[in-house]
DRENPA-3360 file (N, C-alpha, C; in nm, 2 decimals, always signed):
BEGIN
1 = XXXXXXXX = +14.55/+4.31/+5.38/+14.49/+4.45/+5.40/+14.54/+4.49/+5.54 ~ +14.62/+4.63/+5.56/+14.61/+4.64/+5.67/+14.49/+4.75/+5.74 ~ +14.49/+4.69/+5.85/+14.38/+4.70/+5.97/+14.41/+4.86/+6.00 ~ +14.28/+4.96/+6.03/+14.31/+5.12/+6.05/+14.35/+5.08/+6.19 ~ +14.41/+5.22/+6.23/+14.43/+5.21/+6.39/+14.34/+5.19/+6.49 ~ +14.36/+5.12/+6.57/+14.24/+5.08/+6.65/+14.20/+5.22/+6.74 ~ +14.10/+5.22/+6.77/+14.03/+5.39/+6.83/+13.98/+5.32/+7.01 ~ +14.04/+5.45/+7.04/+13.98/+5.41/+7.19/+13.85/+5.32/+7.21;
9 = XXXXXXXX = +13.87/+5.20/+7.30/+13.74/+5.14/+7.33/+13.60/+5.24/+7.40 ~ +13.49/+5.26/+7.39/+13.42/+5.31/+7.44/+13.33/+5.27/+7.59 ~ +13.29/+5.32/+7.66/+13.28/+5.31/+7.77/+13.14/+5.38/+7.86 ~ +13.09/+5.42/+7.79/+12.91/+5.46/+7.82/+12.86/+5.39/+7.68 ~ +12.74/+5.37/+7.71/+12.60/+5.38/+7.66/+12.61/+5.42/+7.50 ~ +12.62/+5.51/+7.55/+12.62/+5.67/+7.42/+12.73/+5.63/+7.33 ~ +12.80/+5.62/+7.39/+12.97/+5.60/+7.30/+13.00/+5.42/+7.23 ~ +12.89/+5.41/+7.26/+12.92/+5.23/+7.22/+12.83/+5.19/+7.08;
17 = XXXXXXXX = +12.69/+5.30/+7.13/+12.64/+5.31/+7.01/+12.63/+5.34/+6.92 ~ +12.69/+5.51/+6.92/+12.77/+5.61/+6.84/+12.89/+5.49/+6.75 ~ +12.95/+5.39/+6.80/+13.05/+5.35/+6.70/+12.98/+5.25/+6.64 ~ +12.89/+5.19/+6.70/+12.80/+5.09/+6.62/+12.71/+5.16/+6.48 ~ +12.69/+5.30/+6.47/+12.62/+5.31/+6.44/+12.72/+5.38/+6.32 ~ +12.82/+5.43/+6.35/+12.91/+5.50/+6.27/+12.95/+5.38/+6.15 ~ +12.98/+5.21/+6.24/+13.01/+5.13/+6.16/+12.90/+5.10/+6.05 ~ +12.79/+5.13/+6.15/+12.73/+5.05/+6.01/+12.65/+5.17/+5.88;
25 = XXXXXXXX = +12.71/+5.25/+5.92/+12.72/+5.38/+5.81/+12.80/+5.37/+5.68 ~ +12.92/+5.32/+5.78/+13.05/+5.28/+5.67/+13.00/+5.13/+5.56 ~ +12.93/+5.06/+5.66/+12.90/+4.87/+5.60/+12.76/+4.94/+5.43 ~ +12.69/+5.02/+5.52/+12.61/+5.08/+5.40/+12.66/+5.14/+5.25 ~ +12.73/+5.26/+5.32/+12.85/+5.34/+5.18/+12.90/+5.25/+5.11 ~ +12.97/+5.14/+5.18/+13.11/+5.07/+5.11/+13.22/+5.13/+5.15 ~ +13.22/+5.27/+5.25/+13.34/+5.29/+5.26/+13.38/+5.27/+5.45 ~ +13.46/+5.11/+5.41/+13.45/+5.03/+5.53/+13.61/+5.03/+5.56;
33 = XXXXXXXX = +13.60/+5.05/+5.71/+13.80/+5.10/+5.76/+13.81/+4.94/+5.84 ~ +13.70/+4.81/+5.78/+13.81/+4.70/+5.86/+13.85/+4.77/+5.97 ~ +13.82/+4.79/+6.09/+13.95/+4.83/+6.24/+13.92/+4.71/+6.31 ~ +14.09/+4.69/+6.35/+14.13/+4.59/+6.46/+14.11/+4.47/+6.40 ~ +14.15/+4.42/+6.31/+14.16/+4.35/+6.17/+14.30/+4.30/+6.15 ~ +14.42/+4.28/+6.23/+14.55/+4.26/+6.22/+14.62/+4.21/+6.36 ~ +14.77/+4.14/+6.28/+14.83/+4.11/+6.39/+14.86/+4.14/+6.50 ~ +14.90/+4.27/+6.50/+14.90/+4.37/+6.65/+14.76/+4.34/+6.77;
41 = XXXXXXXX = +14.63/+4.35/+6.65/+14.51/+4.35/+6.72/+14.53/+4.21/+6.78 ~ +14.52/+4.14/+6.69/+14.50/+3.99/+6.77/+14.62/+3.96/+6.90 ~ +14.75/+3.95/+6.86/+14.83/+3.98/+7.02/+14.76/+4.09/+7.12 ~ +14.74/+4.22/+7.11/+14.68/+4.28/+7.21/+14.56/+4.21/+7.24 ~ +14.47/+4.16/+7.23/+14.37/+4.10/+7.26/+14.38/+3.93/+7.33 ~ +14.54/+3.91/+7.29/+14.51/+3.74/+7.33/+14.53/+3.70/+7.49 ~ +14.57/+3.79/+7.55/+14.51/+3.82/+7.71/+14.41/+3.85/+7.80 ~ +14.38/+3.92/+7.72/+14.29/+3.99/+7.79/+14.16/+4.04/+7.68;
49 = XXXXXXXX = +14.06/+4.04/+7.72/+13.93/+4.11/+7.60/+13.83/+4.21/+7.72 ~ +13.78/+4.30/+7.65/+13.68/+4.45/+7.67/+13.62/+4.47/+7.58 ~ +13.55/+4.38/+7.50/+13.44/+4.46/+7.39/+13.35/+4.59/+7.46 ~ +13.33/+4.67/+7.32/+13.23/+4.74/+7.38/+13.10/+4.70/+7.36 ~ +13.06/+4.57/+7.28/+12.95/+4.56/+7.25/+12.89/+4.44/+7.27 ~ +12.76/+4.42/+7.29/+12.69/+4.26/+7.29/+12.60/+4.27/+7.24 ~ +12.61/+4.13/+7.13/+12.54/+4.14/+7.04/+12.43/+4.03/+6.99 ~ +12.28/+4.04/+7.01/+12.25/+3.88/+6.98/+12.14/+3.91/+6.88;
57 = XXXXXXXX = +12.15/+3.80/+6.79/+12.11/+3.82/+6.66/+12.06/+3.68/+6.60 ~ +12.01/+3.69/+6.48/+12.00/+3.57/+6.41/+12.15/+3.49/+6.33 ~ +12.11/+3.36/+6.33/+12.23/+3.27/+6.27/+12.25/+3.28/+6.13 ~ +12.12/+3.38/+6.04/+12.14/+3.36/+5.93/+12.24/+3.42/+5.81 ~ +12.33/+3.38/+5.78/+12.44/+3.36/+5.71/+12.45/+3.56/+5.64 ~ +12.35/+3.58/+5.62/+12.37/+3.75/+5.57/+12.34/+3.86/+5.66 ~ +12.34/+3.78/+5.80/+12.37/+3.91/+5.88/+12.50/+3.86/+5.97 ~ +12.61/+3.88/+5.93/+12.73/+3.89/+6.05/+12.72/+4.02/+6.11;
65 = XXXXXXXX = +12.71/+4.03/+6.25/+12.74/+4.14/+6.30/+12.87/+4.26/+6.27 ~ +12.93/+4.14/+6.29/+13.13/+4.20/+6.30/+13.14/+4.28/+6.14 ~ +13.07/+4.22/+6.06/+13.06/+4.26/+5.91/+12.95/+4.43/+5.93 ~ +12.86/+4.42/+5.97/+12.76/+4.50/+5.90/+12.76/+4.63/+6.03 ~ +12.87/+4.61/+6.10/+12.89/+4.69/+6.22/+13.03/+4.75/+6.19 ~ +13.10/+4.71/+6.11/+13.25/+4.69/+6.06/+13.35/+4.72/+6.21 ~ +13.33/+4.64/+6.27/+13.41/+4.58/+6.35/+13.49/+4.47/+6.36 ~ +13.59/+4.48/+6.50/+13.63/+4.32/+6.46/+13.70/+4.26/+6.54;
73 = XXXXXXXX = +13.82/+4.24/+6.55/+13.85/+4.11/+6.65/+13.87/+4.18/+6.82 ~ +13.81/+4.14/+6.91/+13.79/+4.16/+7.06/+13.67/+4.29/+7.05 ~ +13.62/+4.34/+6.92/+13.54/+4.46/+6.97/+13.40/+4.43/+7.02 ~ +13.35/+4.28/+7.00/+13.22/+4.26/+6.99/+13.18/+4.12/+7.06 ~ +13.11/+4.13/+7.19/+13.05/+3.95/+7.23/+12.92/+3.95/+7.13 ~ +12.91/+3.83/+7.07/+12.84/+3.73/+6.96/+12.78/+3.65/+6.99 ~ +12.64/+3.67/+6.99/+12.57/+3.52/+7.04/+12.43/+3.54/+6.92 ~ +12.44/+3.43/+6.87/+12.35/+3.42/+6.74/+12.24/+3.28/+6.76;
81 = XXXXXXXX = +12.18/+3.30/+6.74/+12.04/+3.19/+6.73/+11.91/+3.24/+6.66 ~ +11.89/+3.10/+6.61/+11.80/+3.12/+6.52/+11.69/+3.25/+6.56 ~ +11.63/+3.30/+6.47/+11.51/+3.41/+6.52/+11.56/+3.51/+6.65 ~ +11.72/+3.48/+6.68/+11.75/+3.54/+6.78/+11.69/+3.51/+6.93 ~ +11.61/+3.38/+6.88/+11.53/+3.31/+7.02/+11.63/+3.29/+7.14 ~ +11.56/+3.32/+7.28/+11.64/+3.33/+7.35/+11.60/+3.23/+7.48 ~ +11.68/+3.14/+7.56/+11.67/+3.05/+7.68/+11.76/+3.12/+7.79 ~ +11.75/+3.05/+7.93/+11.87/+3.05/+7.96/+11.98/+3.07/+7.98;
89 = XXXXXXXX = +12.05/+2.97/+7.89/+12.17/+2.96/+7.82/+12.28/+3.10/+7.78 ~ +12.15/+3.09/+7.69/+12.18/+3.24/+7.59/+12.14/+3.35/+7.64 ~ +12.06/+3.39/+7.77/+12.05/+3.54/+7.86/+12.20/+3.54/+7.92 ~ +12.27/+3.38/+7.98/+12.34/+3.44/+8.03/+12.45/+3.45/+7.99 ~ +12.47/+3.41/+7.85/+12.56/+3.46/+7.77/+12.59/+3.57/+7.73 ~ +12.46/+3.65/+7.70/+12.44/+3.77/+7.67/+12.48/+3.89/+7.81 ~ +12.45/+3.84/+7.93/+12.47/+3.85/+8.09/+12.65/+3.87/+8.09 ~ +12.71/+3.80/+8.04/+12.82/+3.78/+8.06/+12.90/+3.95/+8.03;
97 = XXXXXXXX = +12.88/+3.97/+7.92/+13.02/+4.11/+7.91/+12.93/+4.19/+7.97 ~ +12.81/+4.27/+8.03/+12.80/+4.40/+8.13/+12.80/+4.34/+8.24 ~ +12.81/+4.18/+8.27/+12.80/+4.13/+8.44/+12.97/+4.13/+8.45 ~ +13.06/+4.11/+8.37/+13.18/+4.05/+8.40/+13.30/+4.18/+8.35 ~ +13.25/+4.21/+8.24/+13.39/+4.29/+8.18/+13.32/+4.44/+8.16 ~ +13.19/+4.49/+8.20/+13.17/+4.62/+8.22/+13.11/+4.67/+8.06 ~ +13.09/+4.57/+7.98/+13.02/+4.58/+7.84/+12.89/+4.68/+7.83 ~ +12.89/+4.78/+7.81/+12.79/+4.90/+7.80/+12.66/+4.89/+7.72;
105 = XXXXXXXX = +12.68/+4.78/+7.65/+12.59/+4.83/+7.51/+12.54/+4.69/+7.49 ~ +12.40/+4.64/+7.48/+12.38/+4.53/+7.45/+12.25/+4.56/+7.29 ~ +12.24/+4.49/+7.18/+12.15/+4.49/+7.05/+12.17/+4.39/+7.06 ~ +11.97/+4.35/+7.09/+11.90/+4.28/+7.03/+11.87/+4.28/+6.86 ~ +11.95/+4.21/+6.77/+11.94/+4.23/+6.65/+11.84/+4.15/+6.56 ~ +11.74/+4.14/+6.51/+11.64/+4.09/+6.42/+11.66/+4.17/+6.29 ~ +11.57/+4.10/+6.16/+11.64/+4.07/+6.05/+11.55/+4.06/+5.96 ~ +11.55/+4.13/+5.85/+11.38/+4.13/+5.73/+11.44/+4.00/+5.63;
113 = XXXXXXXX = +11.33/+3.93/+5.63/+11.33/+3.80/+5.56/+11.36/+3.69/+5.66 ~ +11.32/+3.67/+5.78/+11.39/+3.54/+5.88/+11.36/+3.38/+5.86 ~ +11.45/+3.34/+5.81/+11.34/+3.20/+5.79/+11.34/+3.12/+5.94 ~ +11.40/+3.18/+6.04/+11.36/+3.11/+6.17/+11.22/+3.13/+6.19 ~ +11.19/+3.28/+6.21/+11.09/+3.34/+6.18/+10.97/+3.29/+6.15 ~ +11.00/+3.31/+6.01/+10.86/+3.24/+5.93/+10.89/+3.09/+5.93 ~ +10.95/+3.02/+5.99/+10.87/+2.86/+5.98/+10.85/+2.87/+6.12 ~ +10.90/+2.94/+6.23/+10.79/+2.95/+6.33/+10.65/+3.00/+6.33;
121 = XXXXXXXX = +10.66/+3.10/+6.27/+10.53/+3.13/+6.20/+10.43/+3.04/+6.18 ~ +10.50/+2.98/+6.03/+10.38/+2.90/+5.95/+10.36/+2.78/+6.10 ~ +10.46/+2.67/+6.16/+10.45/+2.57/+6.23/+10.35/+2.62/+6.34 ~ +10.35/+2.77/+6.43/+10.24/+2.78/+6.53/+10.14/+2.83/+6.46 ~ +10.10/+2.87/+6.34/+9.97/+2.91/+6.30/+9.91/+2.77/+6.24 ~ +10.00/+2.66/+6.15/+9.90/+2.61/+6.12/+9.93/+2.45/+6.25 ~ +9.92/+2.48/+6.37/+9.96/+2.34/+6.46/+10.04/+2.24/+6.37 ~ +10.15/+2.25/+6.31/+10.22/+2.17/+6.29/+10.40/+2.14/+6.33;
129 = XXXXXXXX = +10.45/+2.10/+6.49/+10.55/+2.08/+6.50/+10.68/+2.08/+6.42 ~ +10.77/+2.18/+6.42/+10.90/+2.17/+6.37/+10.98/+2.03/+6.43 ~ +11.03/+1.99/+6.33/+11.12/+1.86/+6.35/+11.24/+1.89/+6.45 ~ +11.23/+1.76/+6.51/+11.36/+1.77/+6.60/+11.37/+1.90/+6.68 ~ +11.46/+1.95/+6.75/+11.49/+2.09/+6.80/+11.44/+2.24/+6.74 ~ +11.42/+2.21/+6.64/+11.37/+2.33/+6.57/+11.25/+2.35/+6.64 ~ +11.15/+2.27/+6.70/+11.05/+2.32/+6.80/+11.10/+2.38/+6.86 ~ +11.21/+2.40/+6.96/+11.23/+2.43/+7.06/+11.21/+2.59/+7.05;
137 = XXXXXXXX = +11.28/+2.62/+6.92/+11.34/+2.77/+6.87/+11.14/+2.80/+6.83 ~ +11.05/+2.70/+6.77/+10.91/+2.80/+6.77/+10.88/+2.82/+6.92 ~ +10.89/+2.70/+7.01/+10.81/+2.76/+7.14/+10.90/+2.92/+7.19 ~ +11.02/+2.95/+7.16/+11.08/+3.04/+7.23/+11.06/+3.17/+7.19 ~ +11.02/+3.12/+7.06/+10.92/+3.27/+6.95/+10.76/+3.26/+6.92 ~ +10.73/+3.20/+7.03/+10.57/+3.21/+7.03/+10.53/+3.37/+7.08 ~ +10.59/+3.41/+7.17/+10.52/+3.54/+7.23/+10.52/+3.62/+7.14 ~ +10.61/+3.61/+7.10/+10.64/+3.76/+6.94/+10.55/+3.70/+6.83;
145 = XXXXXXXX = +10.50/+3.56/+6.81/+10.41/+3.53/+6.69/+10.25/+3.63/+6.78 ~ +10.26/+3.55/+6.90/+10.10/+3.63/+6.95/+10.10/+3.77/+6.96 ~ +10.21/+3.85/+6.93/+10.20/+4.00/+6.92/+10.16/+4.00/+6.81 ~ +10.24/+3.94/+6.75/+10.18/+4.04/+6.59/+10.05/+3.99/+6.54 ~ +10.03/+3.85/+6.59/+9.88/+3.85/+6.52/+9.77/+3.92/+6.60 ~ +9.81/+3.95/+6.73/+9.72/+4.02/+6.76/+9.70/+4.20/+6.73 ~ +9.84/+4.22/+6.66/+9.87/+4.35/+6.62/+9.84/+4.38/+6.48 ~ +9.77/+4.22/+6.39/+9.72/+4.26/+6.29/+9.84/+4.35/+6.22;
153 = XXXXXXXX = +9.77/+4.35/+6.04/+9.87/+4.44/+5.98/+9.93/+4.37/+5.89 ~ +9.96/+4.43/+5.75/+10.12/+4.42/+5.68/+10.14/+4.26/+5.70 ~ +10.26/+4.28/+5.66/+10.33/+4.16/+5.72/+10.36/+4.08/+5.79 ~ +10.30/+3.99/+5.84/+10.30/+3.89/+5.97/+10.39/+3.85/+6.01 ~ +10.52/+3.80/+5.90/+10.65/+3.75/+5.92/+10.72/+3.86/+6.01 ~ +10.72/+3.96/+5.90/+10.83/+4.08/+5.96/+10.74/+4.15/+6.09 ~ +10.65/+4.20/+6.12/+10.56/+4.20/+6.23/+10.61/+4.07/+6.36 ~ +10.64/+3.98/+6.33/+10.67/+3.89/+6.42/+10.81/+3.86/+6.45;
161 = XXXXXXXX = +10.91/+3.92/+6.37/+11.03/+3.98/+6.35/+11.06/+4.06/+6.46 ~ +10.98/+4.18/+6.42/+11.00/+4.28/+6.50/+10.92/+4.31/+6.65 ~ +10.87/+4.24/+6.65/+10.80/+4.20/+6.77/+10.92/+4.06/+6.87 ~ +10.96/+3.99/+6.84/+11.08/+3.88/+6.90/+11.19/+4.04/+6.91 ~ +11.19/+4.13/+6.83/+11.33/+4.20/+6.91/+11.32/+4.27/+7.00 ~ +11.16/+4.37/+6.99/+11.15/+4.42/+7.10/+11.11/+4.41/+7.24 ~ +11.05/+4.21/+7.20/+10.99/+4.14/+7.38/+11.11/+4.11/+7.41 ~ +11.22/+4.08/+7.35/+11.39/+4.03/+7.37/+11.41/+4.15/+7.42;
169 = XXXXXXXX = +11.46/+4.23/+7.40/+11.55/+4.36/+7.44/+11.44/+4.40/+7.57 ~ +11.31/+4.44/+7.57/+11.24/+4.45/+7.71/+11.27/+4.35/+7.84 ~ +11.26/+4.20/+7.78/+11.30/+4.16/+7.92/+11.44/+4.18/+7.95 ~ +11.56/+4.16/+7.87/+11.69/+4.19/+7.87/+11.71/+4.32/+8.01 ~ +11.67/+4.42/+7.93/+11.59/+4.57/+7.96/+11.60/+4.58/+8.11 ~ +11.49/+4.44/+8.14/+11.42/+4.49/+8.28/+11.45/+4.29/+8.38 ~ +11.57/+4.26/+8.30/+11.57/+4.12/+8.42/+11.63/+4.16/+8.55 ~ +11.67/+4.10/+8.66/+11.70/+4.12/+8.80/+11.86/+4.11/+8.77;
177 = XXXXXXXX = +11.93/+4.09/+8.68/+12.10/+4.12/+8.68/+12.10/+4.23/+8.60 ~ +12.04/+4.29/+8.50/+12.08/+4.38/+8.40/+12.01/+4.50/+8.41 ~ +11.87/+4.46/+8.52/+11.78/+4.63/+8.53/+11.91/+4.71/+8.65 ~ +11.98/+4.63/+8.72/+12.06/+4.74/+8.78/+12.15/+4.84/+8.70 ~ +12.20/+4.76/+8.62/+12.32/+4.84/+8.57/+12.23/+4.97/+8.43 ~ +12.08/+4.89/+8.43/+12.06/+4.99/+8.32/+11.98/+5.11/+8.41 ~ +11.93/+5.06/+8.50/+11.90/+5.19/+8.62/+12.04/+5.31/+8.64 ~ +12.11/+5.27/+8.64/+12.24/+5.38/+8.67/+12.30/+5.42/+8.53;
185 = XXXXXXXX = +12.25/+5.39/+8.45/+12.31/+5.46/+8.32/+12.43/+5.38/+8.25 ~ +12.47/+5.23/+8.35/+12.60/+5.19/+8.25/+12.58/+5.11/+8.18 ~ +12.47/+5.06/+8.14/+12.42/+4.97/+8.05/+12.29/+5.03/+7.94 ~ +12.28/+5.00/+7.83/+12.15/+5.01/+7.76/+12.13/+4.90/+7.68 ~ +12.04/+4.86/+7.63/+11.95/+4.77/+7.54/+11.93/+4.80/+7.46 ~ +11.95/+4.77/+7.34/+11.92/+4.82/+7.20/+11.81/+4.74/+7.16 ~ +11.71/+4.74/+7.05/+11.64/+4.63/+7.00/+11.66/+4.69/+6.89 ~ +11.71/+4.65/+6.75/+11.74/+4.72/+6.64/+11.71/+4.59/+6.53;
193 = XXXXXXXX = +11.67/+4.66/+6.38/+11.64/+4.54/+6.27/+11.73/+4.57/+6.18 ~ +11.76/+4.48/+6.13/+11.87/+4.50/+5.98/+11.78/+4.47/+5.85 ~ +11.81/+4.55/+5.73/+11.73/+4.58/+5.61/+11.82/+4.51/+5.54 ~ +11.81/+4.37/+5.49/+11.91/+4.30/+5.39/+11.88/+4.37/+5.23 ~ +11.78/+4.49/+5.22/+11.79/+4.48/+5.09/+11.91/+4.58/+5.10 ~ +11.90/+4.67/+5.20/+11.97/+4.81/+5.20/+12.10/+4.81/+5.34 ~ +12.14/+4.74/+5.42/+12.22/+4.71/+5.49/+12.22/+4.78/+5.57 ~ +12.13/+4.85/+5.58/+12.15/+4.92/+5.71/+12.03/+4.88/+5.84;
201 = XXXXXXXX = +12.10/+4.94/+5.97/+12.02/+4.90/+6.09/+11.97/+5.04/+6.13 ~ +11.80/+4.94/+6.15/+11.70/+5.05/+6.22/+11.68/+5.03/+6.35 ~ +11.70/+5.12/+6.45/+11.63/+5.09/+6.63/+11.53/+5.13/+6.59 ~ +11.50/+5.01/+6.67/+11.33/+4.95/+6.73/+11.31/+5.06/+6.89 ~ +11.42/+5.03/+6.97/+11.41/+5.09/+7.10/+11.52/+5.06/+7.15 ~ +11.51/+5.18/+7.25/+11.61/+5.12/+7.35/+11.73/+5.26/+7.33 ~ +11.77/+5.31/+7.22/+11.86/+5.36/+7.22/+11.89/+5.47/+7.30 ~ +12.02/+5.44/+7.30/+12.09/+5.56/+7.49/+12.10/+5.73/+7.41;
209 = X = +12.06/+5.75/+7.51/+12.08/+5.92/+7.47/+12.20/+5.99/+7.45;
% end
């Protein structure tokens, strides 16, 4: 298949979202243009990389970003973990394209049906430790379990879902390397959910004007 022509990279806020959101218009329709999906792409890119986007989301197998964004090779930094739980590690991976290469646009992406989710869920409501490391990923989604039970309601899972994207994308939001750049307008935070019945993404918050 060949790859459409690749379109100017974007470079505000506004313009990063605008193509995120255009892709996943297309990922909904079915009428998907694959861009930067070929060999030209991949030599231009094997130097040097400028995504417009950073993306951190869950590991589970039916949300690829690159897919449901219809993007693709150099357009997007990718950092996936379970429940989209975040350490460390993984802030400053996420830190990495608006600290280093000027990356405008950062989505927090969560996900209807999570089974990181819900066995963090069921493991902190009924006191029973996840095996091996999988603890690790409930203690890092405890805050978002105590929102939603304390927010009552619906769904507890998805409630706790959506609660992990938008304490994620707030502290993101407002840490001491990324509140600068989002104070001056070159950065924004997305917190956004994906609808696996219907493929498309909803913001939670965050979105740049």
């Amino acid at each position: 298949m060949t790859s459409a022509s690749p379109e100017e990279r974007p470079t505000t806020p506004a313009a990063a979202f605008t193509r995120l959101t255009e892709g996943n218009e297309r990922w909904v329709s079915g009428d998907l243009r694959h861009p930067d999906r070929d060999p030209n792409r991949r030599q231009f890119v094997a130097q040097k990389q400028e995504p417009f986007g950073s993306i951190l989301s869950c590991i589970d197998s039916r949300v690829p970003p690159e897919l449901l964004f219809d993007t693709g090779l150099g357009d997007l930094y990718v950092m996936r973990t379970g429940g989209a739980a975040i350490g460390p590690v993984v802030t400053g991976s996420v830190e990495y394209g608006p600290m280093t290469s000027g990356t405008p646009l950062i989505v927090v992406l969560g996900h209807q049906r999570c089974g990181a989710i819900e066995a963090a869920y069921k493991s902190i409501r009924d006191g029973t430790p996840l095996p091996g490391n999988l603890e690790a990923i409930a203690k890092a989604l405890r805050p978002a379990y105590e929102q939603a039970v304390h927010a009552g309601g619906g769904d507890p899972v998805e409630s706790m879902a959506r609660a992990q994207v938008t304490l994620t994308a707030a502290d993101l939001r407002s840490n001491q390397d990324l509140a600068p750049l989002v104070g001056k307008g070159a950065l924004a935070v997305v917190g956004a959910y994906y609808s696996l019945d219907t493929g498309k993404v909803e913001v939670l918050a965050g979105a740049p004007a």
